[in-house]
C-alpha positions in Angstrom: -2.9 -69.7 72.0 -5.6 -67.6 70.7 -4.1 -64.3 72.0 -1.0 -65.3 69.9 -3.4 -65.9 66.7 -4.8 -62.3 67.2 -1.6 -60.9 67.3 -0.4 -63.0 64.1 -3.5 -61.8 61.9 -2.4 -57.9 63.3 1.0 -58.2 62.4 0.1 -60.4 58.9 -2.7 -57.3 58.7 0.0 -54.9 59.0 3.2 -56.2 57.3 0.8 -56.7 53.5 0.4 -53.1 54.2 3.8 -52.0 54.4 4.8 -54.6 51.3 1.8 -53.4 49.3 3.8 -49.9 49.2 6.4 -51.9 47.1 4.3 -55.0 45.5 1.5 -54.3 43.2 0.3 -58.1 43.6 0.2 -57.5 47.5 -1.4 -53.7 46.9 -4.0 -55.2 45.3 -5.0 -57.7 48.0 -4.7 -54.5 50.5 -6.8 -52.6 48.5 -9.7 -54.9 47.4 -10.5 -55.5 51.2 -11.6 -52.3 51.8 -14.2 -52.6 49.5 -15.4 -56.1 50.6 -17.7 -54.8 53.1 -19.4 -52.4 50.8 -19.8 -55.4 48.2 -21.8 -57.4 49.9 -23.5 -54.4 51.7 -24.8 -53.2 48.0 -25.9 -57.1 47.1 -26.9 -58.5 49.9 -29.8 -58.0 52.4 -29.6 -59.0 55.8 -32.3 -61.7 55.4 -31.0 -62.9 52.3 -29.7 -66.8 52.2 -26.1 -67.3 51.0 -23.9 -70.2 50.0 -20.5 -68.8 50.9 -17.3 -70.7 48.9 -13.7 -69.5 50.3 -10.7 -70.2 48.1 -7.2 -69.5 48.6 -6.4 -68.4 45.0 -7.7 -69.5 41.6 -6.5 -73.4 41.6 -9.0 -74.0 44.8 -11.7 -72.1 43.4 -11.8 -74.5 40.3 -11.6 -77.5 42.6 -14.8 -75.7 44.9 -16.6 -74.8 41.7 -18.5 -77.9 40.6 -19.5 -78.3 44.1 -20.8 -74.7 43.9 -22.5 -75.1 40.6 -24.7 -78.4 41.9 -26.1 -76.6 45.0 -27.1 -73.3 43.2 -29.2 -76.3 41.1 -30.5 -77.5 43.9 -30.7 -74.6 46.1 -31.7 -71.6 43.5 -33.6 -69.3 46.2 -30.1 -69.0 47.9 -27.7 -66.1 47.0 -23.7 -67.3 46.6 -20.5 -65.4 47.8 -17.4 -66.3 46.8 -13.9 -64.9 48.6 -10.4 -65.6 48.2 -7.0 -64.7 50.0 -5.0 -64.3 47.1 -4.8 -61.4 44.1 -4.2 -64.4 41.6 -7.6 -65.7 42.1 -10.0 -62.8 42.8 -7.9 -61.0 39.6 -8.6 -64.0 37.3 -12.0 -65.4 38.2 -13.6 -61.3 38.2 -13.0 -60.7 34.8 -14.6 -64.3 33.8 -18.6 -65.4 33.2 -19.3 -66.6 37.2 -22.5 -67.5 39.2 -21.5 -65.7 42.0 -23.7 -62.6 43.5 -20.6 -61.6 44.9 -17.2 -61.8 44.6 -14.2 -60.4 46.9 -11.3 -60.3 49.0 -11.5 -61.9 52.3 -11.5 -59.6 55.0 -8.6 -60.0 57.6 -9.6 -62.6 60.2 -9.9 -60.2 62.8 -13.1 -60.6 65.0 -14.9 -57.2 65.1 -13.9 -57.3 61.3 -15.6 -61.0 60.8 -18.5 -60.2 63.3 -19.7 -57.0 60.5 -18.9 -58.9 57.4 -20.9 -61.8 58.0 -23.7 -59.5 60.1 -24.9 -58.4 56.5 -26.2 -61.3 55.3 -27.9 -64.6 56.5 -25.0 -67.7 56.0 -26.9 -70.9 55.2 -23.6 -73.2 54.6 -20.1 -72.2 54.3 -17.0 -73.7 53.1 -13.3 -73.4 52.4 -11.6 -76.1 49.8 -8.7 -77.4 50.8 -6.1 -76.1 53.1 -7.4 -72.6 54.2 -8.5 -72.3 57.9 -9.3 -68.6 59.6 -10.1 -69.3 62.7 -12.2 -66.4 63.8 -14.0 -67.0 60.9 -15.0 -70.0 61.5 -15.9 -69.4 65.4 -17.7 -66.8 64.0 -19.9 -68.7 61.5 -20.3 -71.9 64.0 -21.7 -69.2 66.3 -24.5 -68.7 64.2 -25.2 -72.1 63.5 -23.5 -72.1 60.1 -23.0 -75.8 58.5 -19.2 -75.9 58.0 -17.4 -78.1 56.0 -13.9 -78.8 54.3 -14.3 -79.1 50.0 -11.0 -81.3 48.6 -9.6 -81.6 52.5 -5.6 -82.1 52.1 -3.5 -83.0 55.3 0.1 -83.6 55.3 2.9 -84.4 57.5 4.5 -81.1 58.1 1.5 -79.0 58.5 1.1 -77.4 61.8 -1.6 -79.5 63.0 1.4 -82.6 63.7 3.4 -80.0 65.6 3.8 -79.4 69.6 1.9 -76.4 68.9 -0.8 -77.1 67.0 -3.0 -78.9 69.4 -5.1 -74.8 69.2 -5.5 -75.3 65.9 -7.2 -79.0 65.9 -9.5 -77.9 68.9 -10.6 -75.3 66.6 -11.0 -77.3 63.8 -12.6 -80.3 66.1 -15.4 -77.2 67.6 -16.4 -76.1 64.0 -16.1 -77.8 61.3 -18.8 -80.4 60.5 -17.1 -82.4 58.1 -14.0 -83.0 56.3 -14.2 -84.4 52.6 -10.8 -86.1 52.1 -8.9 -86.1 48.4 -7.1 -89.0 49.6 -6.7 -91.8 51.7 -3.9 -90.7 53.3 -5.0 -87.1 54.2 -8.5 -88.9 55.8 -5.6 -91.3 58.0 -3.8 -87.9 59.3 -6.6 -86.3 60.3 -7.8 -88.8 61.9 -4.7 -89.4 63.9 -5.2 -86.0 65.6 -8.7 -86.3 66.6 -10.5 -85.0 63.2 -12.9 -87.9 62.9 -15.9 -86.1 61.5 -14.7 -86.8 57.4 -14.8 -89.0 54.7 -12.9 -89.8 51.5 -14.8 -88.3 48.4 -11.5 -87.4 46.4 -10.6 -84.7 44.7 -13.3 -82.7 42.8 -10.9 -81.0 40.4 -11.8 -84.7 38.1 -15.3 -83.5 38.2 -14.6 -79.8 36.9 -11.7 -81.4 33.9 -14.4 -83.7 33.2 -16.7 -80.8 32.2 -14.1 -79.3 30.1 -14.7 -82.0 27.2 -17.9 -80.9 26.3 -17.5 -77.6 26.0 -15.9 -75.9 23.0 -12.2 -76.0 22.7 -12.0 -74.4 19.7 -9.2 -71.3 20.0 -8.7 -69.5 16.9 -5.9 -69.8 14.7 -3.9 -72.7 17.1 -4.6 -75.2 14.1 -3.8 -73.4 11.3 -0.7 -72.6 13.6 0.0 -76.3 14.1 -0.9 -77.8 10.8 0.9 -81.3 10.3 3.3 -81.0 13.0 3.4 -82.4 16.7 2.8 -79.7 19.5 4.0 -79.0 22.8 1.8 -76.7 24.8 4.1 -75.2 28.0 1.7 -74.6 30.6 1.6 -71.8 33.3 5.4 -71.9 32.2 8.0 -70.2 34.8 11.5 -69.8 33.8 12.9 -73.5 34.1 9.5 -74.4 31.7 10.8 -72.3 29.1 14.3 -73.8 29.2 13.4 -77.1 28.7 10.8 -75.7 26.1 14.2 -73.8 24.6 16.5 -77.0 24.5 13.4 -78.7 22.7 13.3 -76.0 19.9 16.6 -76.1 19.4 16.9 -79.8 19.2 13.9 -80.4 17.3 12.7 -77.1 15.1 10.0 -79.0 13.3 7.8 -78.9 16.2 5.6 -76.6 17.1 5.4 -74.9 20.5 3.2 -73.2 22.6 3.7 -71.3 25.2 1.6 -69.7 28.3 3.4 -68.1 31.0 2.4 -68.2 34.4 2.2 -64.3 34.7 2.0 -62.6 31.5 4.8 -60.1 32.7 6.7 -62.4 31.2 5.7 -62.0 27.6 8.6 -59.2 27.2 10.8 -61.2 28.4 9.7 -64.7 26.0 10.0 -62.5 22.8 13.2 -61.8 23.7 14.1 -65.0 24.1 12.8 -66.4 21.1 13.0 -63.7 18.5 11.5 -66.4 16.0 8.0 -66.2 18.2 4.7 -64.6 17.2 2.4 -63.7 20.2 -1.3 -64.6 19.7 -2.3 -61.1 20.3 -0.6 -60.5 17.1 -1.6 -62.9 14.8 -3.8 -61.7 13.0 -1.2 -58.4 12.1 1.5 -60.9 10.9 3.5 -59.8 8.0 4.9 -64.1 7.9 1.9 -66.3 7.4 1.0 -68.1 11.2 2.2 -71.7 9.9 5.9 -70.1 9.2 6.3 -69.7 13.0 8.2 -72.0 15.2 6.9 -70.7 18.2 4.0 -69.1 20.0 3.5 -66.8 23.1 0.0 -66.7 24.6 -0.1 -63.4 25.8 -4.0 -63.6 26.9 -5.4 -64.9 29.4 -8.7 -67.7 29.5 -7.0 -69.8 26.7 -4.8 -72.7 28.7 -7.4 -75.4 29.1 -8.4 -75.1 25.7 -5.3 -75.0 24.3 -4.4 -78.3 25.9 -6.8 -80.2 23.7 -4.4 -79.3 21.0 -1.1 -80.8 22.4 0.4 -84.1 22.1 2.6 -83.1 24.9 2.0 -80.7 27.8 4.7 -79.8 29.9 3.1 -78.0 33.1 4.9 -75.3 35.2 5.2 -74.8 39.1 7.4 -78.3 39.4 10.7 -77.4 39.7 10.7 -74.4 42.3 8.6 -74.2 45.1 5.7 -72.0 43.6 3.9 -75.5 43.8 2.8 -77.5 40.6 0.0 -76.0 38.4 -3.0 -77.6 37.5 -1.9 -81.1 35.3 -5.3 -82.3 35.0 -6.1 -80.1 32.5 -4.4 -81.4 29.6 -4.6 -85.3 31.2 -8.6 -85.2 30.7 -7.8 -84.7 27.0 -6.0 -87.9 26.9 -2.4 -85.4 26.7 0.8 -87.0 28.5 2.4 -84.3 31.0 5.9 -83.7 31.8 6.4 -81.6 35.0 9.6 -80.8 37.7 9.5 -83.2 41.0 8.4 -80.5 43.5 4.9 -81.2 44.2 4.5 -82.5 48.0 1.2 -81.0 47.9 -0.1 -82.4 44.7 -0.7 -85.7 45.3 -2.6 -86.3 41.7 1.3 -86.0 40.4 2.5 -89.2 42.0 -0.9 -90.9 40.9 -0.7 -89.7 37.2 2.8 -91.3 37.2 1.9 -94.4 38.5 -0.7 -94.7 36.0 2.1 -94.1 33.1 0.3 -90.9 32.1 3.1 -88.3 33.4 6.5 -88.0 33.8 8.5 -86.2 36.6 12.2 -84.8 36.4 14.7 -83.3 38.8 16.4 -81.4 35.6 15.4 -79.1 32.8 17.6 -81.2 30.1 16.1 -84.5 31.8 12.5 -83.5 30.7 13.3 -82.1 27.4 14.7 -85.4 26.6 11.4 -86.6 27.8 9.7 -84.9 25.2 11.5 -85.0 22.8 11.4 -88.6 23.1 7.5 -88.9 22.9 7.4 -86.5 19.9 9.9 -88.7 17.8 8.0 -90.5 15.2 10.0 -93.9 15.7 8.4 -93.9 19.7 4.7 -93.4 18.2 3.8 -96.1 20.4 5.0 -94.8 23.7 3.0 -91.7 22.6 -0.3 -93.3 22.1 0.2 -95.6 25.0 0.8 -92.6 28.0 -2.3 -90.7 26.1 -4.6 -93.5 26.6 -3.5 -93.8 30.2 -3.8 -89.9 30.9 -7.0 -90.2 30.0 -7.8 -93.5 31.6 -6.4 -91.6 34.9 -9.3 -89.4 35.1 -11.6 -91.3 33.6 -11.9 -93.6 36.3 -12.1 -91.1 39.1 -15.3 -90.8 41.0 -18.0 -88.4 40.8 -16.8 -86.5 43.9 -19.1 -83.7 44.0 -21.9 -86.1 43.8 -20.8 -87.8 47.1 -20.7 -84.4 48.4 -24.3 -83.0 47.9 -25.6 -86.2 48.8 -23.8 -85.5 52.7 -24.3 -81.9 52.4 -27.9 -82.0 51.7 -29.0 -85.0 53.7 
């Protein structure tokens, strides 16, 4: 099976470079690797301690980060490297305030390539959050005596590991990983099942980074004058079935007010044609209509979505209802914000939790959920309103301190 993986990561190697000559997402990926080596070559020194965190894209690097925060506390003469797979995350969290020493694309999990990347510095503890195994990686790491674990461990039904096939994969897994931290229940029961015994239920640590984001300030310019005395409805990481129902809403009720931040902001052009009554927040300031005339508005920054949901009354989150996967719906629930979000989201199990706690609602339609929210911004149902805020909040409220349970293994 192994010769098979090699050939996958040369052909997976190979075929982003060929797509990167028509995808500008993909050429970027391509392109940042090759300076990967030379990043940490300029940072690091061979004898220098490193915390490594690998994240697939920019949802699992929120979910690592709080773990990543508490052991640069405890561990402050260690040196921390951060990598990711995906454009989306490297692109967003580069351009932000970080605590990393280093920040870059992971290199393709080819073995010589592995061997020289993680030869330039001296790996103290590694791990991946979630759902993102390299297996020469990993070899690689547990070689050197690298402590290996699993942040926000998801397993579920249809992943490889339950296959005929996938029997590699788990003796991999089994070989070097020293412990799985389990979001849920049912996750810790499937690993299990196949042999992955080393783990524990911690849940997820995204409730410990939403947490955080009360006590910071919220404040974004202009949103309240923008708002005034009306109910708002901020549209999350929006894609286009997000701003249908968010088009059906305006139309149906034009006294509210609506916000709305795409999922990729090459969608801006395309929302100002859409709503031709819209102002976009870059251009707020140059208004010739005063911001409270405005039905509508287009975030066309990014950094703003998380503080923008402290605003809302409603937040209807985007990703449910194609498989791009559901975007991050704890954000607004931690500020006590009911969330209405499409019914594809197998590998979000928060969703079905959120619902059950009468803090979130799910539909299989656009005109379904518009309904929803138009229904919780209507006066006469003030009561529903106040009710599913109280138990979005309550939802994450009552969540452990994951990241806590964590250190304590981690560092024991």
């Amino acid at each position: 099976m192994e010769p098979l993986y090699n050939i996958f990561i040369s052909l997976l190697a190979f075929g982003m470079k060929v797509f990167s000559l028509f995808n500008a997402k993909t050429k970027k990926g391509v392109e940042g690797r090759k300076e990967s080596l030379h990043k940490v070559q300029a940072a690091f020194s061979k004898t220098d301690k490193v915390i490594w965190m690998h994240a697939a894209s920019l949802g699992e690097y929120e979910q690592g980060l709080p773990v990543l925060e508490k052991l640069k506390e405890r561990l402050p003469d260690h040196k921390i490297l951060v990598t990711f797979f995906s454009p989306s995350g490297y692109e967003n969290v580069i351009k932000k305030k970080h605590i990393a020493d280093v920040i870059c694309y992971l290199p393709f999990d080819k073995k010589a390539v592995v061997r020289q990347f993680i030869s330039q510095f001296d790996v103290k503890l590694f791990f991946t959050v979630k759902y993102d195994y390299w297996y020469n990686l990993l070899a690689e790491l547990k070689s050197r005596n690298v402590k290996i674990y699993v942040i926000s461990a998801l397993f579920y039904e249809n992943q490889s590991f339950f296959t005929s096939y996938g029997k590699w994969f788990v003796k991999q897994l089994q070989k070097n990983v020293d412990w799985f931290f389990h979001q849920t229940q049912v996750s810790f029961a499937l690993a299990k099942s196949i042999g992955l015994t080393q783990s524990s239920v911690t849940g997820d640590t995204r409730f410990d980074r939403v947490k955080q984001l009360r006590d910071r300030d919220n404040h974004v310019k202009h949103i309240k004058q923008f708002i005034g005395d009306h109910k708002a409805v901020v549209f999350g990481s929006s894609w286009q079935a997000e701003e249908k129902i968010a088009a059906i809403v305006y139309r149906k009720n034009p006294y509210l007010k609506i916000i709305i931040a795409p999922h990729d902001l090459k969608r801006v052009e395309h929302l100002k044609n859409l709503y031709p009554d819209a102002l976009l927040y870059s251009k707020v300031e140059t208004s010739e209509l005063p911001i409270t005339d405005y039905p509508i508005l287009i975030i066309d920054s990014i950094g703003l979505l998380s503080k923008l949901y402290s605003y809302a009354d409603v937040a209807v989150v985007g990703g449910g209802f194609h498989d791009a996967g559901l975007h991050n719906i704890l954000e607004a629930a931690t500020f006590g914000v009911p969330v209405v979000f499409g019914n594809r989201y197998k590998k979000n199990p928060e969703a079905d939790e959120l619902i059950s706690y009468d803090g979130g609602k799910s539909f299989g339609d656009e005109y379904a959920a518009a309904e929803s929210v138009l229904f919780l911004t209507n006066e006469d149902n003030r009561e529903e309103l106040v009710s599913m805020s109280q138990h979005a909040r309550k939802f994450v409220d009552e969540k452990p301190d994951s990241t806590a349970m964590i250190l304590q293994k981690i560092l024991s």
